[in-house]
C-alpha positions as CSV (number, residue, x, y, z in Angstrom):
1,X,-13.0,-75.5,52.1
2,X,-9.0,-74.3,52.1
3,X,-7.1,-76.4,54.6
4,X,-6.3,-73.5,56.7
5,X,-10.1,-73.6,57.8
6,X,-10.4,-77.4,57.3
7,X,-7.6,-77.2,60.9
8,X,-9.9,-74.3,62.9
9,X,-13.0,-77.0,62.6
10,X,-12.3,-78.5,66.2
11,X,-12.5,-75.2,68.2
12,X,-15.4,-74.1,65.9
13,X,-17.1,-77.6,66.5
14,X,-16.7,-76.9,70.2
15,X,-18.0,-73.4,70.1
16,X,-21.2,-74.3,68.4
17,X,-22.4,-77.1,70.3
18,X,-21.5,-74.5,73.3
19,X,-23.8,-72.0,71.5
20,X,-26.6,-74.8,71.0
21,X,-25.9,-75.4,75.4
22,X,-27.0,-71.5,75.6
23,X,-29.3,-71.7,73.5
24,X,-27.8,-68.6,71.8
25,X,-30.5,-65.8,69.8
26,X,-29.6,-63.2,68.1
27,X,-29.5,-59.8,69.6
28,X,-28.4,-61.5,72.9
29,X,-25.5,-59.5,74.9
30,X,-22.7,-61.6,75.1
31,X,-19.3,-62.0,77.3
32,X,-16.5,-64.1,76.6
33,X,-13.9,-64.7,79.6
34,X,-10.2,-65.7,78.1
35,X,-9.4,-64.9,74.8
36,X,-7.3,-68.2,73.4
37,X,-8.6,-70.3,70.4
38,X,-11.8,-71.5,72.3
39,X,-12.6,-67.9,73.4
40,X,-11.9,-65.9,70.0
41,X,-13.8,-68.4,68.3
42,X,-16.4,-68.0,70.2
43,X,-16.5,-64.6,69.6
44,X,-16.5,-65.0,65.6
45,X,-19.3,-67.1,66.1
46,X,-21.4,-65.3,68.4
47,X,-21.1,-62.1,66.2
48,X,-22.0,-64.3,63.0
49,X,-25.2,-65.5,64.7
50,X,-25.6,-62.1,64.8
51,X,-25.4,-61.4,69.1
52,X,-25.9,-57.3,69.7
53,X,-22.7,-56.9,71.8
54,X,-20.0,-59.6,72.6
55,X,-17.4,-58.6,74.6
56,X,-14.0,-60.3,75.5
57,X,-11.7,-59.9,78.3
58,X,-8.7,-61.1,79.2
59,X,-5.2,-60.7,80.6
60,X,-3.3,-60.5,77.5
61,X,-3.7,-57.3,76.0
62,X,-2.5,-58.6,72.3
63,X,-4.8,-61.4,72.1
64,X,-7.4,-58.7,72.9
65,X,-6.1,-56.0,70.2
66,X,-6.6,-58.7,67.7
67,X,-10.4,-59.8,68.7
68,X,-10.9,-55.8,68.5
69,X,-9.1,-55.1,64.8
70,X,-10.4,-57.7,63.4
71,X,-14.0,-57.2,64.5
72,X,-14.2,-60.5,66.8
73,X,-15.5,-58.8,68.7
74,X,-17.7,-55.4,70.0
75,X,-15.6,-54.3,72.5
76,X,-13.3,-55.8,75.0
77,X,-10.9,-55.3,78.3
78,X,-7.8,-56.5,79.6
79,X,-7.9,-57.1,83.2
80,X,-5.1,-58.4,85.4
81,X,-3.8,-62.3,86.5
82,X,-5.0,-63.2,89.6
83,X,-2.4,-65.1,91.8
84,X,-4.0,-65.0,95.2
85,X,-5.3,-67.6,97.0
86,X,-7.4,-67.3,99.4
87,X,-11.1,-67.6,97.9
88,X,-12.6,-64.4,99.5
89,X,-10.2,-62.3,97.6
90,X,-10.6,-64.9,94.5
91,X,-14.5,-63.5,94.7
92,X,-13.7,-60.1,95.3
93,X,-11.5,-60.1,92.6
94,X,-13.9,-62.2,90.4
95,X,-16.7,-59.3,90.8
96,X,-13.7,-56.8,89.5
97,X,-13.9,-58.4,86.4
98,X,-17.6,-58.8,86.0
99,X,-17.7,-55.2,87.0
100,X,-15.2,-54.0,84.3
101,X,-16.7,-56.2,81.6
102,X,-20.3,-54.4,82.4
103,X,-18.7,-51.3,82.5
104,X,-18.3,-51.0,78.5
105,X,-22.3,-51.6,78.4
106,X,-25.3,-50.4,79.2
107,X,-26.9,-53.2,80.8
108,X,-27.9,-52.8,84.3
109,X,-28.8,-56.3,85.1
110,X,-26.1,-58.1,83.3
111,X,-25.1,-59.9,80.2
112,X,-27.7,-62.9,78.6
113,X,-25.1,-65.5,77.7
114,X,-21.6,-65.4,79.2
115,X,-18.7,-67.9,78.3
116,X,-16.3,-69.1,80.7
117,X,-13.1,-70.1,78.1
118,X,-9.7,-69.3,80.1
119,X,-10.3,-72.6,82.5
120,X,-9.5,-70.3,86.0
121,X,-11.7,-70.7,89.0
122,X,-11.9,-66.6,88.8
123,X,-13.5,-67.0,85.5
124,X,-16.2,-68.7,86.7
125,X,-17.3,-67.2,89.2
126,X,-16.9,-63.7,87.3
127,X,-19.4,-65.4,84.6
128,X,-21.7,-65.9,87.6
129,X,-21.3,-62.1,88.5
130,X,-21.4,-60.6,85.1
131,X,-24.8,-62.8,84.3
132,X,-28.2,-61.1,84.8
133,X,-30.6,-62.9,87.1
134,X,-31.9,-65.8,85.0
135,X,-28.8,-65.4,82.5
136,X,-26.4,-68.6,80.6
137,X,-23.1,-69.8,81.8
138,X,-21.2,-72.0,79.4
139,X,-17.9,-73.3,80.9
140,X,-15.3,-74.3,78.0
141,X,-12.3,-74.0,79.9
142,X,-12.7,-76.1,82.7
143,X,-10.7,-75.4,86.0
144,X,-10.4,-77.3,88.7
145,X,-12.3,-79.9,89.2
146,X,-13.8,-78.6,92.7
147,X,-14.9,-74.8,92.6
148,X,-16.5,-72.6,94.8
149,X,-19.5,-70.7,93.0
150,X,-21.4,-67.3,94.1
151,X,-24.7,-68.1,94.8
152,X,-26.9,-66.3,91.9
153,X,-29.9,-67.4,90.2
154,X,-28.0,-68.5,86.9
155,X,-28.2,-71.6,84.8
156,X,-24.7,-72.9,84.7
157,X,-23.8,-75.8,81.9
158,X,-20.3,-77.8,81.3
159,X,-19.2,-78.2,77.7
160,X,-16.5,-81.2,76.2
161,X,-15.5,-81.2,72.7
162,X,-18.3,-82.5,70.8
163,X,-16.5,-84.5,67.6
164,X,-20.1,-84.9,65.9
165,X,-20.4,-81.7,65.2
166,X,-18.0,-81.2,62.7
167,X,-20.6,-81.8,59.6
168,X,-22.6,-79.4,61.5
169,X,-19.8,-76.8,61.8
170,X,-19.1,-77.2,57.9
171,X,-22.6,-76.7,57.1
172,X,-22.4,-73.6,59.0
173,X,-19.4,-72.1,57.6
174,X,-20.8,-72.8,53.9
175,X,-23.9,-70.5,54.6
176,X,-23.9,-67.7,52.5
177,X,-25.8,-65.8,55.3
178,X,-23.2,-66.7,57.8
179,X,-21.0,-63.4,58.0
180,X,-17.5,-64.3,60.2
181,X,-14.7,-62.6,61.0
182,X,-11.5,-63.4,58.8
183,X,-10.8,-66.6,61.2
184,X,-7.2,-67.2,59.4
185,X,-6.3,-64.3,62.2
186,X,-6.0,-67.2,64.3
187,X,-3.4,-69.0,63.1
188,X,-0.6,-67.2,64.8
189,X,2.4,-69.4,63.6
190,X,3.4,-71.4,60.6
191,X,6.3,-74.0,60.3
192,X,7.5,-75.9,57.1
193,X,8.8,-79.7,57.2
194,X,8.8,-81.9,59.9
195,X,12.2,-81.6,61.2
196,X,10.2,-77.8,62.7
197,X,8.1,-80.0,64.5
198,X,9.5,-79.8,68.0
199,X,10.1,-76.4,67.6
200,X,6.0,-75.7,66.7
201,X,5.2,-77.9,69.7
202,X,7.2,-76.0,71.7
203,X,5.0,-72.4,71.3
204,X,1.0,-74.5,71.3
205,X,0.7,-74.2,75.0
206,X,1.4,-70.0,74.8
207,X,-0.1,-69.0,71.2
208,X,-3.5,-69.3,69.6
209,X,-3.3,-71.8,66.4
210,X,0.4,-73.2,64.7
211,X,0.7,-75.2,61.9
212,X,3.3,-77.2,60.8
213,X,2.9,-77.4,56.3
214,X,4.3,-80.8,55.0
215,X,5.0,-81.8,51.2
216,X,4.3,-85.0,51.1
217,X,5.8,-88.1,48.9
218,X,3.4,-90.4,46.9
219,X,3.4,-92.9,44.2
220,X,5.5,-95.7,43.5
221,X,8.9,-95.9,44.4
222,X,8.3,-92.5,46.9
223,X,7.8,-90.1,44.0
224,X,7.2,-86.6,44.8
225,X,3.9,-85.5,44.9
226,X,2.5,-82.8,42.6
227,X,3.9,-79.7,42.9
228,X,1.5,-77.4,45.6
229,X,-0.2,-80.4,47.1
230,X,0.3,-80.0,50.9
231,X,-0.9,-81.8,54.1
232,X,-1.4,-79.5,57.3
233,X,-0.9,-80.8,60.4
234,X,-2.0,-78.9,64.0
Protein backbone atom coordinates (compact mmCIF):
# COMPACT_ATOMS: atom_id res chain seq x y z
CA UNK A 1 0.00 0.00 0.00
CA UNK A 2 1.78 3.66 -0.98
CA UNK A 3 2.02 5.80 2.12
CA UNK A 4 -0.24 8.33 0.86
CA UNK A 5 -3.12 5.74 1.54
CA UNK A 6 -1.27 4.12 4.46
CA UNK A 7 -2.26 8.11 6.22
CA UNK A 8 -6.26 8.09 4.85
CA UNK A 9 -6.57 4.55 6.99
CA UNK A 10 -8.03 6.42 10.20
CA UNK A 11 -10.94 8.20 8.49
CA UNK A 12 -11.56 5.07 6.30
CA UNK A 13 -11.37 2.93 9.59
CA UNK A 14 -14.00 5.15 10.98
CA UNK A 15 -16.25 5.14 7.95
CA UNK A 16 -16.46 1.46 7.76
CA UNK A 17 -17.25 0.54 11.19
CA UNK A 18 -19.93 3.42 10.64
CA UNK A 19 -21.11 1.44 7.51
CA UNK A 20 -21.09 -1.94 9.61
CA UNK A 21 -23.51 0.53 12.54
CA UNK A 22 -25.98 0.98 9.32
CA UNK A 23 -25.73 -2.05 8.38
CA UNK A 24 -25.11 -0.60 4.83
CA UNK A 25 -26.52 -2.94 1.45
CA UNK A 26 -25.97 -2.25 -1.71
CA UNK A 27 -28.45 -0.37 -3.70
CA UNK A 28 -29.37 1.55 -0.57
CA UNK A 29 -29.98 5.47 -1.14
CA UNK A 30 -27.64 7.35 0.75
CA UNK A 31 -27.00 11.01 2.23
CA UNK A 32 -24.08 12.35 3.66
CA UNK A 33 -24.38 15.70 5.77
CA UNK A 34 -20.80 17.75 5.80
CA UNK A 35 -18.36 17.10 3.36
CA UNK A 36 -14.73 17.13 5.39
CA UNK A 37 -12.53 13.96 5.60
CA UNK A 38 -15.04 11.88 7.55
CA UNK A 39 -17.95 12.86 5.14
CA UNK A 40 -16.05 12.49 1.63
CA UNK A 41 -14.82 9.28 2.85
CA UNK A 42 -17.77 8.17 3.50
CA UNK A 43 -18.93 8.85 0.28
CA UNK A 44 -16.02 6.83 -1.54
CA UNK A 45 -17.03 4.11 0.54
CA UNK A 46 -20.59 4.07 0.24
CA UNK A 47 -20.29 4.21 -3.66
CA UNK A 48 -17.62 1.23 -3.55
CA UNK A 49 -20.14 -0.95 -1.60
CA UNK A 50 -21.97 -0.16 -4.42
CA UNK A 51 -25.08 2.31 -2.69
CA UNK A 52 -27.62 3.36 -5.80
CA UNK A 53 -27.42 7.17 -4.94
CA UNK A 54 -25.18 8.92 -2.29
CA UNK A 55 -25.57 12.29 -2.06
CA UNK A 56 -23.55 15.06 -0.12
CA UNK A 57 -24.35 18.43 1.10
CA UNK A 58 -22.73 20.92 2.57
CA UNK A 59 -21.87 24.63 3.02
CA UNK A 60 -18.75 24.77 1.15
CA UNK A 61 -19.35 24.67 -2.35
CA UNK A 62 -15.55 23.55 -3.27
CA UNK A 63 -15.44 20.69 -1.07
CA UNK A 64 -18.70 19.68 -2.83
CA UNK A 65 -17.31 20.30 -6.57
CA UNK A 66 -14.63 17.95 -5.70
CA UNK A 67 -16.96 14.93 -4.23
CA UNK A 68 -18.96 15.62 -7.66
CA UNK A 69 -15.70 15.57 -10.27
CA UNK A 70 -14.24 13.05 -8.83
CA UNK A 71 -17.23 10.77 -8.69
CA UNK A 72 -17.49 10.66 -4.69
CA UNK A 73 -20.34 11.04 -5.09
CA UNK A 74 -24.06 10.87 -7.25
CA UNK A 75 -25.03 14.14 -6.78
CA UNK A 76 -24.78 16.81 -4.16
CA UNK A 77 -25.90 20.49 -2.85
CA UNK A 78 -24.56 23.30 -1.14
CA UNK A 79 -26.86 24.72 1.39
CA UNK A 80 -26.18 27.65 3.61
CA UNK A 81 -24.50 28.11 7.52
CA UNK A 82 -26.88 28.31 9.93
CA UNK A 83 -26.08 30.86 12.73
CA UNK A 84 -29.40 31.25 14.49
CA UNK A 85 -30.23 30.21 17.63
CA UNK A 86 -33.24 29.75 18.69
CA UNK A 87 -34.13 25.86 18.11
CA UNK A 88 -37.55 26.35 16.23
CA UNK A 89 -35.79 28.13 13.53
CA UNK A 90 -32.70 25.44 14.03
CA UNK A 91 -35.68 22.77 12.95
CA UNK A 92 -37.17 24.82 10.36
CA UNK A 93 -34.00 25.33 8.91
CA UNK A 94 -32.93 21.70 9.47
CA UNK A 95 -36.06 20.41 7.31
CA UNK A 96 -34.67 23.05 4.47
CA UNK A 97 -31.93 20.95 4.14
CA UNK A 98 -33.51 17.57 4.29
CA UNK A 99 -35.86 19.04 1.72
CA UNK A 100 -33.07 20.22 -0.71
CA UNK A 101 -31.13 17.04 -0.27
CA UNK A 102 -34.49 14.94 -1.37
CA UNK A 103 -35.07 17.31 -3.92
CA UNK A 104 -32.23 15.77 -6.35
CA UNK A 105 -34.14 12.25 -5.86
CA UNK A 106 -36.88 10.57 -6.51
CA UNK A 107 -37.63 9.16 -3.23
CA UNK A 108 -40.88 10.07 -1.64
CA UNK A 109 -40.31 8.67 1.70
CA UNK A 110 -36.77 9.52 2.17
CA UNK A 111 -33.27 8.29 2.10
CA UNK A 112 -32.33 4.49 3.70
CA UNK A 113 -29.01 5.39 5.45
CA UNK A 114 -28.17 9.06 6.15
CA UNK A 115 -24.77 10.21 7.81
CA UNK A 116 -24.56 12.96 10.09
CA UNK A 117 -20.48 14.06 9.50
CA UNK A 118 -20.30 18.06 9.93
CA UNK A 119 -20.82 17.67 14.04
CA UNK A 120 -23.82 20.69 14.01
CA UNK A 121 -27.01 20.16 15.90
CA UNK A 122 -28.76 21.23 12.38
CA UNK A 123 -27.22 18.17 10.89
CA UNK A 124 -28.83 15.98 12.95
CA UNK A 125 -31.82 16.78 13.10
CA UNK A 126 -31.92 17.26 9.09
CA UNK A 127 -30.68 13.36 9.10
CA UNK A 128 -33.78 12.75 11.10
CA UNK A 129 -35.87 14.70 8.43
CA UNK A 130 -34.22 13.46 5.33
CA UNK A 131 -34.66 9.54 6.69
CA UNK A 132 -37.69 7.55 5.56
CA UNK A 133 -39.84 6.17 8.30
CA UNK A 134 -37.83 3.15 9.61
CA UNK A 135 -34.55 4.67 7.92
CA UNK A 136 -30.44 4.72 9.58
CA UNK A 137 -28.86 7.60 11.25
CA UNK A 138 -25.17 7.37 11.86
CA UNK A 139 -23.72 10.42 13.75
CA UNK A 140 -19.76 10.89 13.03
CA UNK A 141 -19.58 14.32 13.80
CA UNK A 142 -20.79 14.70 17.10
CA UNK A 143 -22.17 18.16 18.25
CA UNK A 144 -23.06 19.04 21.30
CA UNK A 145 -23.39 16.96 23.75
CA UNK A 146 -27.20 17.85 24.55
CA UNK A 147 -29.44 18.03 21.32
CA UNK A 148 -32.85 18.39 20.68
CA UNK A 149 -34.13 15.71 18.07
CA UNK A 150 -37.47 15.64 15.80
CA UNK A 151 -39.53 13.10 16.89
CA UNK A 152 -39.54 10.42 13.73
CA UNK A 153 -39.61 6.78 13.77
CA UNK A 154 -35.73 6.41 12.93
CA UNK A 155 -33.00 4.36 14.36
CA UNK A 156 -30.40 6.79 15.43
CA UNK A 157 -26.61 5.29 16.38
CA UNK A 158 -23.37 7.29 17.70
CA UNK A 159 -20.05 6.35 16.14
CA UNK A 160 -16.15 6.88 17.80
CA UNK A 161 -13.20 6.05 15.94
CA UNK A 162 -12.78 2.44 16.03
CA UNK A 163 -8.69 1.75 15.99
CA UNK A 164 -9.42 -2.05 15.38
CA UNK A 165 -10.54 -1.68 12.33
CA UNK A 166 -7.68 -0.77 10.58
CA UNK A 167 -6.71 -4.60 9.33
CA UNK A 168 -10.26 -4.56 8.39
CA UNK A 169 -10.01 -1.30 6.33
CA UNK A 170 -6.69 -2.71 4.60
CA UNK A 171 -8.37 -5.86 3.79
CA UNK A 172 -10.99 -3.79 2.13
CA UNK A 173 -8.98 -1.55 0.10
CA UNK A 174 -6.86 -4.68 -1.24
CA UNK A 175 -10.13 -6.19 -2.81
CA UNK A 176 -9.88 -6.36 -6.32
CA UNK A 177 -13.78 -5.98 -6.38
CA UNK A 178 -13.69 -2.95 -4.33
CA UNK A 179 -13.96 -0.04 -6.96
CA UNK A 180 -13.13 3.68 -5.00
CA UNK A 181 -12.89 6.82 -6.05
CA UNK A 182 -9.17 8.23 -6.53
CA UNK A 183 -8.98 8.90 -2.51
CA UNK A 184 -5.47 10.90 -3.03
CA UNK A 185 -8.15 13.83 -3.91
CA UNK A 186 -8.16 14.13 -0.34
CA UNK A 187 -5.06 15.19 0.52
CA UNK A 188 -5.46 18.84 -0.10
CA UNK A 189 -1.89 20.08 1.07
CA UNK A 190 1.62 18.80 1.19
CA UNK A 191 4.62 20.29 3.23
CA UNK A 192 8.34 19.19 3.11
CA UNK A 193 10.67 19.09 6.31
CA UNK A 194 9.84 19.76 9.68
CA UNK A 195 10.72 23.20 10.06
CA UNK A 196 6.84 23.52 7.74
CA UNK A 197 5.40 21.89 10.55
CA UNK A 198 3.68 24.81 12.21
CA UNK A 199 2.80 26.16 9.12
CA UNK A 200 0.76 22.60 8.15
CA UNK A 201 -0.82 22.71 11.57
CA UNK A 202 -1.86 25.83 11.09
CA UNK A 203 -4.48 24.95 7.80
CA UNK A 204 -5.78 21.06 9.52
CA UNK A 205 -8.69 22.63 11.36
CA UNK A 206 -10.03 24.38 7.65
CA UNK A 207 -8.75 21.79 4.83
CA UNK A 208 -9.47 18.04 4.29
CA UNK A 209 -6.01 16.00 4.69
CA UNK A 210 -2.17 17.75 4.88
CA UNK A 211 0.88 16.03 5.09
CA UNK A 212 4.00 17.12 6.13
CA UNK A 213 6.92 14.56 3.89
CA UNK A 214 10.18 14.08 6.10
CA UNK A 215 13.71 12.50 4.83
CA UNK A 216 14.74 10.85 7.54
CA UNK A 217 18.52 10.12 8.86
CA UNK A 218 19.52 6.54 9.78
CA UNK A 219 22.54 4.36 10.40
CA UNK A 220 25.44 4.97 12.47
CA UNK A 221 26.84 8.16 13.06
CA UNK A 222 23.26 9.91 11.60
CA UNK A 223 23.87 8.80 7.96
CA UNK A 224 21.52 9.77 5.41
CA UNK A 225 19.03 7.39 4.60
CA UNK A 226 18.61 6.01 1.07
CA UNK A 227 17.88 8.25 -1.41
CA UNK A 228 13.61 8.27 -1.85
CA UNK A 229 12.96 6.70 1.44
CA UNK A 230 10.39 9.05 3.22
CA UNK A 231 8.28 8.97 6.43
CA UNK A 232 4.74 10.83 6.26
CA UNK A 233 3.48 12.31 9.01
CA UNK A 234 -0.46 13.69 9.32
Amino acid sequence: MPLEMGTLLEPLSVILYATERAKLQPETSVLILGADILGLSCAAVCMAVGAKRVIIADVRKDRMMLALDHRFVTDGTTVPMFDGADIKEQLHYARKIAGRALQLTNLSDGFDVVFECGGTDVYTQAAVYASRIGGKVVILGHGDRTQTIPDREVDISGTFGRASSYQTTIDFIARPSVKLPDLRQLITHRFEGLANVSSAFKMVPTELKVLITLAPKGGKGGRQAKKGKKVLLF
